[in-house]
Gaussian input, Z-matrix of N, CA and C with variables (Angstrom, degrees):
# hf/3-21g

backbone

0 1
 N
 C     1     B1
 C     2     B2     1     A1
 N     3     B3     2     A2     1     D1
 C     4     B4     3     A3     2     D2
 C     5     B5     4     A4     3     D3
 N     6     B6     5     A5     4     D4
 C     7     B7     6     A6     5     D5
 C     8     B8     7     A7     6     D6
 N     9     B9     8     A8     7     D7
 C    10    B10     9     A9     8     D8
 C    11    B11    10    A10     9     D9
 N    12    B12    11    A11    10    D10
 C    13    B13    12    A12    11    D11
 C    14    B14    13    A13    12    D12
 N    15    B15    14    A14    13    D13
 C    16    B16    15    A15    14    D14
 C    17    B17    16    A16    15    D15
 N    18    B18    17    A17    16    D16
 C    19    B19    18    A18    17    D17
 C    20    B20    19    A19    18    D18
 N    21    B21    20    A20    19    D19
 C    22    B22    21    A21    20    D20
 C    23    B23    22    A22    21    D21
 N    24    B24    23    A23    22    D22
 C    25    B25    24    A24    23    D23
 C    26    B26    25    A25    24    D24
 N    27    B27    26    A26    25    D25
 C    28    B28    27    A27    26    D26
 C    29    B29    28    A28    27    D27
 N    30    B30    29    A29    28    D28
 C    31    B31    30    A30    29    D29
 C    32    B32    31    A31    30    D30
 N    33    B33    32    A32    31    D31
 C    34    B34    33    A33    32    D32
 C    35    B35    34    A34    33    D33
 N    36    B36    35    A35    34    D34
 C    37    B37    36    A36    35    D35
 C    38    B38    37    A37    36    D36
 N    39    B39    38    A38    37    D37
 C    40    B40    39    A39    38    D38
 C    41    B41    40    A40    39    D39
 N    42    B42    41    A41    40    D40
 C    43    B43    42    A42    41    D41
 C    44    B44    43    A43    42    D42
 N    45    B45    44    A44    43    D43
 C    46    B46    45    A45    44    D44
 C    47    B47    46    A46    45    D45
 N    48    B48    47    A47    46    D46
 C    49    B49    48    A48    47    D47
 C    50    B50    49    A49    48    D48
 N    51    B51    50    A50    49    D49
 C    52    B52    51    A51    50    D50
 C    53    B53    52    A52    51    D51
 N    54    B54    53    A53    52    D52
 C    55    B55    54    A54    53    D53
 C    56    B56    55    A55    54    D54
 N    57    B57    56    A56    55    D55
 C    58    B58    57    A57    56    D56
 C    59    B59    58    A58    57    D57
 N    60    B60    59    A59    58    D58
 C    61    B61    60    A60    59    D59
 C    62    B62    61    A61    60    D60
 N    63    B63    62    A62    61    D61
 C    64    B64    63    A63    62    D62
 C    65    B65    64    A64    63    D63
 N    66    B66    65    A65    64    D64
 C    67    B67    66    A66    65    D65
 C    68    B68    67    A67    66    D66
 N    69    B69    68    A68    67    D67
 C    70    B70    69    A69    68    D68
 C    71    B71    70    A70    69    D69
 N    72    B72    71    A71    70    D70
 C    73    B73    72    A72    71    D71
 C    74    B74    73    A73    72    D72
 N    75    B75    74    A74    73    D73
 C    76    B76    75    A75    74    D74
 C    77    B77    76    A76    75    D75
 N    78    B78    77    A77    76    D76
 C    79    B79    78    A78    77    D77
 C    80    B80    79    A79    78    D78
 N    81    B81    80    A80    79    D79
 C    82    B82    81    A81    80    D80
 C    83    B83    82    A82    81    D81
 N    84    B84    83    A83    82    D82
 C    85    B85    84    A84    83    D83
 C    86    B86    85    A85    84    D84
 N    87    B87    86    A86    85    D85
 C    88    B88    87    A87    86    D86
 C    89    B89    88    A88    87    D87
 N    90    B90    89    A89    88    D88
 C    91    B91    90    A90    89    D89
 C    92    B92    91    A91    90    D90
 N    93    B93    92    A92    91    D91
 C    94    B94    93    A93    92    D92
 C    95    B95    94    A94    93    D93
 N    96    B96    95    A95    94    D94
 C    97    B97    96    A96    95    D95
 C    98    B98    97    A97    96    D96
 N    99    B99    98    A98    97    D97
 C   100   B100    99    A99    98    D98
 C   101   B101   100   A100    99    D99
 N   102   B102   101   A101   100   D100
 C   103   B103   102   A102   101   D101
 C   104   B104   103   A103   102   D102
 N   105   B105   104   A104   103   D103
 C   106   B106   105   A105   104   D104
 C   107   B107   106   A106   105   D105
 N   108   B108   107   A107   106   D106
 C   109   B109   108   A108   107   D107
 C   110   B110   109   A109   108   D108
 N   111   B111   110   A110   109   D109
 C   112   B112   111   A111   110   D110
 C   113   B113   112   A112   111   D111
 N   114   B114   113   A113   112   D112
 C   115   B115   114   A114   113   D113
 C   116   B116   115   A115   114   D114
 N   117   B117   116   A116   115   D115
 C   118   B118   117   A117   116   D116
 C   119   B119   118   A118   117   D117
 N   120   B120   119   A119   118   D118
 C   121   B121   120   A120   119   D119
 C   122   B122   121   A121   120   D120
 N   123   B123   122   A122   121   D121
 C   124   B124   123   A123   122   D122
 C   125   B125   124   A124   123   D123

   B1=1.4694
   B2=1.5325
   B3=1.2820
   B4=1.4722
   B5=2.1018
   B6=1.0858
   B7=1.1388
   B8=2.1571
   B9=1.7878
   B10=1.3175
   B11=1.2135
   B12=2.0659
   B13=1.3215
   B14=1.1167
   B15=1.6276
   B16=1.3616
   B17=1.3569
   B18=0.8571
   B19=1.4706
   B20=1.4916
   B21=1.2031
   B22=1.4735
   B23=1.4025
   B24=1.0182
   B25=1.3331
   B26=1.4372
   B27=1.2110
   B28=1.7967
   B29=1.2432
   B30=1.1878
   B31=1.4772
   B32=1.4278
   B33=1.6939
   B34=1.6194
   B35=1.4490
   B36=1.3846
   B37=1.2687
   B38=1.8115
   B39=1.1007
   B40=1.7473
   B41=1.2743
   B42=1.5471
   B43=1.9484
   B44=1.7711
   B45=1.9020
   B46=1.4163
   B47=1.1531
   B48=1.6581
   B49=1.7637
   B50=1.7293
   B51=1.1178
   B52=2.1685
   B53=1.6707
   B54=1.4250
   B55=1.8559
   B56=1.1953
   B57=1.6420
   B58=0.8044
   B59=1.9304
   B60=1.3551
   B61=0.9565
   B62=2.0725
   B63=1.6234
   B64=1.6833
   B65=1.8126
   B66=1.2893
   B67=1.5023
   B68=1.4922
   B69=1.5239
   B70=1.5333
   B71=1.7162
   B72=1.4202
   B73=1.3309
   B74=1.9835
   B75=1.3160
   B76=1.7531
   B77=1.8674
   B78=1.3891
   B79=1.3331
   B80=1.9830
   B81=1.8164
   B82=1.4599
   B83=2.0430
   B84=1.3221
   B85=1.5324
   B86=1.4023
   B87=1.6795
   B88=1.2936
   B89=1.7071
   B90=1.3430
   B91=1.4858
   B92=1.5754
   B93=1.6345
   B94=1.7507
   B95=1.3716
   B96=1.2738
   B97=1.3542
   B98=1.3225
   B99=1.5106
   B100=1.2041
   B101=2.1248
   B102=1.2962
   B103=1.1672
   B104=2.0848
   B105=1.2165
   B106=1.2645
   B107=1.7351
   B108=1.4550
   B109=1.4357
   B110=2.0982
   B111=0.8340
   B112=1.3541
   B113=1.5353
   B114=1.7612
   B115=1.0865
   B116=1.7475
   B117=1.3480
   B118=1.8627
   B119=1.4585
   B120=1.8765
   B121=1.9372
   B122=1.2541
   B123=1.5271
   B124=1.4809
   B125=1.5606
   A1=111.44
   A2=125.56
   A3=138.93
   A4=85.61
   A5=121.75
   A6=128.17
   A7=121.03
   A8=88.17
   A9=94.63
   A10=115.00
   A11=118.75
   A12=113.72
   A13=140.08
   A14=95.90
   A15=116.41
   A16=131.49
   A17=134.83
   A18=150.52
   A19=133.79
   A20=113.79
   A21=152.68
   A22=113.95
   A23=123.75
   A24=128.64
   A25=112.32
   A26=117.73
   A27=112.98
   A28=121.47
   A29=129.51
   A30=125.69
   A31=123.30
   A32=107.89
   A33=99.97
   A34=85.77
   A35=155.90
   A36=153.51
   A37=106.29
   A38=131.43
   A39=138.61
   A40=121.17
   A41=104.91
   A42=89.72
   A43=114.17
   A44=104.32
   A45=98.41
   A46=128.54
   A47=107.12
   A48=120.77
   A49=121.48
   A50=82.88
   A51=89.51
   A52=88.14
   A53=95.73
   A54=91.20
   A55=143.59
   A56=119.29
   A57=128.61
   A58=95.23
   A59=120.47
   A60=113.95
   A61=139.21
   A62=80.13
   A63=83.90
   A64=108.78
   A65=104.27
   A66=97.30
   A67=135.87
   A68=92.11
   A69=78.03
   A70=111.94
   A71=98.31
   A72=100.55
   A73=107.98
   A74=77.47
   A75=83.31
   A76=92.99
   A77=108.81
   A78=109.96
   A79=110.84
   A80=101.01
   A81=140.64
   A82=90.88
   A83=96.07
   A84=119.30
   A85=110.74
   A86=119.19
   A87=120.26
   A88=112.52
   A89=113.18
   A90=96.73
   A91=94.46
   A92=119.58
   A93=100.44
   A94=99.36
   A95=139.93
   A96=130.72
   A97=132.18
   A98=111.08
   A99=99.58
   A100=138.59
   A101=105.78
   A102=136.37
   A103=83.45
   A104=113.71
   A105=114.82
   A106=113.55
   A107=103.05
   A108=102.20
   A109=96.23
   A110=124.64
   A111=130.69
   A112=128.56
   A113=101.98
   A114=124.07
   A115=128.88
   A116=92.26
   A117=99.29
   A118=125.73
   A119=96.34
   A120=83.40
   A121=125.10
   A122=111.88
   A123=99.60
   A124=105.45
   D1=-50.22
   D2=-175.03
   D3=-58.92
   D4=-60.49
   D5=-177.00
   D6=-30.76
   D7=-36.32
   D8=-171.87
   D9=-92.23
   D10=-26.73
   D11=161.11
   D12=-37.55
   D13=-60.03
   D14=149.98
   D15=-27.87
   D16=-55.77
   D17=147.42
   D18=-31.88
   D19=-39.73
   D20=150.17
   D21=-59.01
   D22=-50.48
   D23=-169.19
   D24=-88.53
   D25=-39.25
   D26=151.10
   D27=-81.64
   D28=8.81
   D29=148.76
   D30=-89.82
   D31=-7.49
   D32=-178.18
   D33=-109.63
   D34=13.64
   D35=137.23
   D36=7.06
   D37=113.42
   D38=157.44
   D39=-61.33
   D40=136.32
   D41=-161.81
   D42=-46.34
   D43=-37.17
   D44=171.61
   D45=-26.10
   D46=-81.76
   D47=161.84
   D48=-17.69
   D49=-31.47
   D50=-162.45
   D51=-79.64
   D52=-58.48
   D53=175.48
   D54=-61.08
   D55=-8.27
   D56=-166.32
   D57=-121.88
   D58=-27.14
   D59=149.43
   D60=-48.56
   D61=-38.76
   D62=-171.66
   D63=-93.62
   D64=-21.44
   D65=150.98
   D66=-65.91
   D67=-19.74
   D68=179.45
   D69=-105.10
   D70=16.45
   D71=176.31
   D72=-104.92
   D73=-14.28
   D74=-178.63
   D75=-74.79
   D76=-69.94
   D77=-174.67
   D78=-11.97
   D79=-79.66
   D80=158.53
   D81=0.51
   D82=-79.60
   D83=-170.84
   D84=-44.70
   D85=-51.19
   D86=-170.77
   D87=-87.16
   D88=-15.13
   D89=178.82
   D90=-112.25
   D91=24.02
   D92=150.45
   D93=-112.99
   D94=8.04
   D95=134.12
   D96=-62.40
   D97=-48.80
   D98=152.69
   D99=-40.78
   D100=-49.80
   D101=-171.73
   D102=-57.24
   D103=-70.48
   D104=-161.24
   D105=-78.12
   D106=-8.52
   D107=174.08
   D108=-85.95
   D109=-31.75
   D110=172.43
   D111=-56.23
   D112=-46.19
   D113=160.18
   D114=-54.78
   D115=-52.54
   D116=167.38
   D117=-57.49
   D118=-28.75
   D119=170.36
   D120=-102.72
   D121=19.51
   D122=162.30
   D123=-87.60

């Protein structure tokens, strides 16, 4: 049950939320690429 709120509750997400979510997941994304493109050349 806790499982489906959950579930619910990122589906009723506000476009704000969505945008401000996926930027900060883009951000997240590009500096652990960075991090691991850094990592591979030592």
């Amino acid at each position: 049950m806790a499982k489906e709120k959950r579930d619910k509750r990122a589906k009723n997400l506000n476009s704000t939320q969505e945008v401000l979510y996926q930027k900060e997941f883009k951000m997240a994304d590009q500096a652990y690429n960075q991090f691991t493109k850094k990592e591979n050349r030592s």
